[in-house]
C-alpha positions as CSV (number, residue, x, y, z in Angstrom):
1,X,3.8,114.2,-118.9
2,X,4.7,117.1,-117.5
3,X,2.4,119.7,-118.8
4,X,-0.5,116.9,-117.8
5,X,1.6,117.1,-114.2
6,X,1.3,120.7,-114.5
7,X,-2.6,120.7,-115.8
8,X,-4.0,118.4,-113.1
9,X,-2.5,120.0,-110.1
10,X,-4.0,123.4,-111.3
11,X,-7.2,121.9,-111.8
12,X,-7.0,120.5,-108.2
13,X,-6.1,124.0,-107.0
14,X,-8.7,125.5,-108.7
15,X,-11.0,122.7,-106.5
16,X,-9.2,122.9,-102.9
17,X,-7.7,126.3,-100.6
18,X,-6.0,123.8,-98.5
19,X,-1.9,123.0,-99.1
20,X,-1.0,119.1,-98.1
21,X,1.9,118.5,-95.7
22,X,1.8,115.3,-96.3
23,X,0.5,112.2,-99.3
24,X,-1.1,108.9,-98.2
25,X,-1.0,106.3,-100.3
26,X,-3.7,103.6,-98.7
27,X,-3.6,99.9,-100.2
28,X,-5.9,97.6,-100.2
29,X,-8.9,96.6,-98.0
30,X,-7.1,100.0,-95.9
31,X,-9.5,102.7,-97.2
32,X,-10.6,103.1,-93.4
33,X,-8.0,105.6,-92.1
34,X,-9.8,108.3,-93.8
35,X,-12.4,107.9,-91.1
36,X,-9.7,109.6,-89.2
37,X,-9.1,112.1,-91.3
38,X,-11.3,115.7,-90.8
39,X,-12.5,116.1,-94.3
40,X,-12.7,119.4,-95.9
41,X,-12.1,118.4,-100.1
42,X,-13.4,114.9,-102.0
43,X,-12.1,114.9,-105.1
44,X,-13.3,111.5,-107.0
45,X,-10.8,110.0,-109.7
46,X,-13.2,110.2,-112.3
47,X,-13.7,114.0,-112.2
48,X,-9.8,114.4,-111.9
49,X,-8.0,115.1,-115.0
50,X,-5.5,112.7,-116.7
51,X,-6.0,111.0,-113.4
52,X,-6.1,107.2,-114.0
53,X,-9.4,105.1,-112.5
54,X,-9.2,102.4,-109.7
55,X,-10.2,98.9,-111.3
56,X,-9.8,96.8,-107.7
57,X,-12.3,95.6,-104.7
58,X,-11.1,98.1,-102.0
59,X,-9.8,101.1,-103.9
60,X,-12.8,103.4,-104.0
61,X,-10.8,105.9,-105.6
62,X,-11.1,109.4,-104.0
63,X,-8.7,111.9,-103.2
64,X,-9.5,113.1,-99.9
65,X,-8.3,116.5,-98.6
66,X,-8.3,117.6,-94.7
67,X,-6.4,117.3,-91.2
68,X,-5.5,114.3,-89.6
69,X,-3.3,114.8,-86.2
70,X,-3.2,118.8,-87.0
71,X,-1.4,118.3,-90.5
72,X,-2.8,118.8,-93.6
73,X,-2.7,115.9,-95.6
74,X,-4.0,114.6,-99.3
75,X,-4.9,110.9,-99.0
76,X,-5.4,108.8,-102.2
77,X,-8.4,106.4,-100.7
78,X,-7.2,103.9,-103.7
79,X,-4.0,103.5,-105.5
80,X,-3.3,102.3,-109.2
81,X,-1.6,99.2,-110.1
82,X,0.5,98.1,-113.4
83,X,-1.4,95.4,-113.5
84,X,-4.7,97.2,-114.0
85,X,-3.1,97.7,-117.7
86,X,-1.3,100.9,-116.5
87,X,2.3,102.2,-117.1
88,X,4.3,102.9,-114.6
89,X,4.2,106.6,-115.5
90,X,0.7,106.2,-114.5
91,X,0.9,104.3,-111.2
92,X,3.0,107.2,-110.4
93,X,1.8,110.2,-111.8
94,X,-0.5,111.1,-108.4
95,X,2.6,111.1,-106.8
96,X,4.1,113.9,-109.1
97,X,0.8,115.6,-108.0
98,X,1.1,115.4,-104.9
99,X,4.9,116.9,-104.6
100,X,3.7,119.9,-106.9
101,X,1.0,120.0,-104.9
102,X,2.9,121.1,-101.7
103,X,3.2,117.5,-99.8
104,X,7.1,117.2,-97.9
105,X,6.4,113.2,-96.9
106,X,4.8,110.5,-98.3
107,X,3.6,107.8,-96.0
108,X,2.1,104.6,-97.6
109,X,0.7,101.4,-97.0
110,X,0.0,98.2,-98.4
111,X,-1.1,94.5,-97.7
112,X,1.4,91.8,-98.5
113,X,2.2,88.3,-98.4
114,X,4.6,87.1,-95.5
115,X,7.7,85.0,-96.5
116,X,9.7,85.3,-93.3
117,X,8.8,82.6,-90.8
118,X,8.3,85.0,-88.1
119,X,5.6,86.5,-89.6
120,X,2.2,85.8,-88.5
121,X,-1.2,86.9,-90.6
122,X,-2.4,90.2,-89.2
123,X,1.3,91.3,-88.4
124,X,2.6,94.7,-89.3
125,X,6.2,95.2,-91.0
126,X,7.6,98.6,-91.2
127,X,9.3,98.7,-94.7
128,X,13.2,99.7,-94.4
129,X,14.1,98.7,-98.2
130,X,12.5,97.5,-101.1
131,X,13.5,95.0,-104.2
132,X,12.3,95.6,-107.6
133,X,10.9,92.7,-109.3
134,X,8.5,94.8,-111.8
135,X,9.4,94.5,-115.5
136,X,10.9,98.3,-115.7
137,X,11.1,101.0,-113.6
138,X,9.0,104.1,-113.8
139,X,11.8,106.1,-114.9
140,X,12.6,104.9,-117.8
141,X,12.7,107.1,-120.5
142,X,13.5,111.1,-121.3
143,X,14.3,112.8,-117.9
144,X,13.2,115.8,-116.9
145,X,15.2,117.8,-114.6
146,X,12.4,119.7,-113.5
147,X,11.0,116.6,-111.7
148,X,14.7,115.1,-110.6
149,X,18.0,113.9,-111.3
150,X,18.3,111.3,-114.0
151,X,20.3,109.1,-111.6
152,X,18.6,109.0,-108.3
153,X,20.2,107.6,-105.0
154,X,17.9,104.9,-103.5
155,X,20.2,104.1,-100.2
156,X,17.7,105.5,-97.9
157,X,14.7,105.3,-100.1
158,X,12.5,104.8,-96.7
159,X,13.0,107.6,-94.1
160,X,15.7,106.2,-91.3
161,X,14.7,108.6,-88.9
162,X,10.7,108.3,-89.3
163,X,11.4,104.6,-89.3
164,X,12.9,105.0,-85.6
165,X,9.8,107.4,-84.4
166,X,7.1,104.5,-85.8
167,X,8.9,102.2,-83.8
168,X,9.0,104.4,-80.7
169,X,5.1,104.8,-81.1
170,X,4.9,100.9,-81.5
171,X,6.6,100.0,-78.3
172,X,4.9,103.1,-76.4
173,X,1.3,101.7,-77.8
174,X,2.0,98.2,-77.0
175,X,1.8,97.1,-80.8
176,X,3.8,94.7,-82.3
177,X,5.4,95.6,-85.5
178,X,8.7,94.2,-87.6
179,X,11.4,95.4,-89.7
180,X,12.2,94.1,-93.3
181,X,12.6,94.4,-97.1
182,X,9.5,94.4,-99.1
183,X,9.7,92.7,-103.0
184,X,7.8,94.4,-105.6
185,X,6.3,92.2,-107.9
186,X,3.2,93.2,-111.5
187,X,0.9,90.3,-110.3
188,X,-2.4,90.1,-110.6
189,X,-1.7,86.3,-109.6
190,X,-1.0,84.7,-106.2
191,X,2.8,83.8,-105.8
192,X,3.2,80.0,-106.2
193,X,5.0,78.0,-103.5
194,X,8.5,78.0,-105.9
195,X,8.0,82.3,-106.3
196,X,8.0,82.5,-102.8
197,X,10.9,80.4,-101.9
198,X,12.9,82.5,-104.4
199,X,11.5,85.4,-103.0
200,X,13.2,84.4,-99.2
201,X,16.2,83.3,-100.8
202,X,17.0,86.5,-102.2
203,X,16.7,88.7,-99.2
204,X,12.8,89.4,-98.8
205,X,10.6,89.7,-95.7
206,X,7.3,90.3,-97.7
207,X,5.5,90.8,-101.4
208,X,3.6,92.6,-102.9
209,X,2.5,94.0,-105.9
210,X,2.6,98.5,-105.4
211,X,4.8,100.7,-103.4
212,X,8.3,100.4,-105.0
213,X,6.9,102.3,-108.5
214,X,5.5,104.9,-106.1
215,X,8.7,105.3,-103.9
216,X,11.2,105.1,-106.5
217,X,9.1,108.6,-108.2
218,X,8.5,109.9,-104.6
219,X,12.6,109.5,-104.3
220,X,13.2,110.9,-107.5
221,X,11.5,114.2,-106.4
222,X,12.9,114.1,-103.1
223,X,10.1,113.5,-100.8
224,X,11.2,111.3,-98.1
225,X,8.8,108.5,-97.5
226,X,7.9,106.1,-94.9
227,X,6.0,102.5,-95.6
228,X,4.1,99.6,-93.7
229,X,2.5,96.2,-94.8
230,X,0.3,94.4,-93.4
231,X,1.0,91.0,-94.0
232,X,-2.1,89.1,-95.1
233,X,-1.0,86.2,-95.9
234,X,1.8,83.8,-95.4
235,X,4.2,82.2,-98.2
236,X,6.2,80.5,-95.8
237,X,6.6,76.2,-96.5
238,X,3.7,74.5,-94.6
239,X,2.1,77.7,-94.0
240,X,0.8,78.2,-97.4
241,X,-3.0,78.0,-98.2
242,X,-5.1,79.4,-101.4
243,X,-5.9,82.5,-100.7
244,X,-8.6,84.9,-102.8
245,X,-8.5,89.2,-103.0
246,X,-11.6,88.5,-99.9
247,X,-9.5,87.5,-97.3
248,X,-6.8,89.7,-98.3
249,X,-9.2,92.6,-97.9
250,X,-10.5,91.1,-94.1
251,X,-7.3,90.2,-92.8
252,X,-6.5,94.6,-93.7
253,X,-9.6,95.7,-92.1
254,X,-8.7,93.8,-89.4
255,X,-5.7,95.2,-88.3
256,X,-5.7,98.2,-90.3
257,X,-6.9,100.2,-86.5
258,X,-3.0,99.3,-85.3
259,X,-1.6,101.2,-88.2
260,X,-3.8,103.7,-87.9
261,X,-2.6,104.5,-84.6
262,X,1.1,104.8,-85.4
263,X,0.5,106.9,-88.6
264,X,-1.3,109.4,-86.3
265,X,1.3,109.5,-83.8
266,X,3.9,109.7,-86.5
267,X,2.3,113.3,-87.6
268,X,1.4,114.4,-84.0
269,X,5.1,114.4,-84.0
């Protein structure tokens, strides 16, 4: 894995003059904030090598390189899932990219299902810690201690002190944002009504089905990281309606301008 690590960031290299500051990860329906971004490098997935393919409504799957707030910045305008039929290596492995590729933050984003009652649809939660609820982890296996330690600490897997400056920006901009634990599930279905009593019960604000592969290899390679959902849907008792990937994907567009606006803030400073 390594040596296609290795082989894919030179190709890149070979594509791009500009060094990243900092990785986005955007999630689904949230493709937009590239809008945002001045764009001097497209890279699509396809023409990337070793570089898996986006299978899901609302990853177009680009790797966009450019300036957004004065930093230089590498935003994946689509991110892999495991339950594309992907390993976890593979999820992942743009994130390895990435680090080699110069980034010292990763900021990432996601659309999730609510399961605390004071959620609302179209709310944003900042992501302070995260529970693991895939089948494995995307460490498992021979660890190389070119890429990190075989035993990595995951007590402040999401940034404390960025967490503090997005909720500065928040308050200043007169969004409203929350706090809480984000659970980590394969999917591809819906939770049912039992899933996400269990998932309260245990300590969760929200689910979802990326993120904590991607953190737990950004962690592993020391990049600190910062994380926000925006909750699409509820699984809260007599809140709970079908839902299909459609309105997931409206309900991100729709408030995905509010994130925006702390993400840019958050590298202005």
């Amino acid at each position: 894995m390594l040596d296609q690590i290795k082989k894919t960031t030179a190709f890149i290299q070979s594509k791009i003059a500009l060094i990243p500051e900092i990785g986005i990860i955007l999630g689904s329906g949230l493709g937009n904030l590239v809008n945002e971004i001045e764009i001097e490098y497209i890279l699509p997935y396809e023409t990337i090598p070793h570089f898996p393919l986006s299978t899901v409504e609302g990853h177009s799957g680009k790797l966009i390189f450019g300036k957004l707030s004065g930093k230089n910045v590498v935003a994946m305008q689509g991110r892999f899932h495991y339950y594309e039929g992907y390993d976890l290596k593979q999820v992942t492995f743009p994130v390895r990219v990435m680090k080699l590729l110069g980034i010292q933050q990763l900021i990432l984003s996601n659309a999730a299902g609510g399961v605390n009652p004071d959620f609302e649809i179209g709310d944003l939660m900042i992501i302070n810690d995260h529970i693991n609820f895939f089948n494995s982890n995307p460490l498992v296996g021979k660890n190389n201690e070119e890429l990190g330690n075989r035993f990595p600490d995951m007590s402040d897997a999401y940034d404390k002190q960025i967490i503090k400056s997005a909720k500065q920006i928040a308050l200043q901009s007169n969004i409203k944002v929350h706090e809480g634990v984000y659970l980590g599930l394969t999917g591809p279905t819906f939770e049912t009504p039992a899933e996400y009593r269990m998932i309260r019960i245990i300590g969760a604000d929200a689910v979802g089905m990326s993120t904590v592969p991607e953190v737990i290899v950004a962690r592993h390679m020391n990049i600190p990281c910062f994380a926000m959902s925006i909750i699409t849907d509820l699984g809260v008792p007599g809140k709970i309606v079908k839902i299909t990937l459609e309105e997931v994907l409206k309900v991100a567009a729709q408030s995905e301008k509010k994130m925006a606006v702390i993400i840019k803030k958050l590298l202005e400073n």
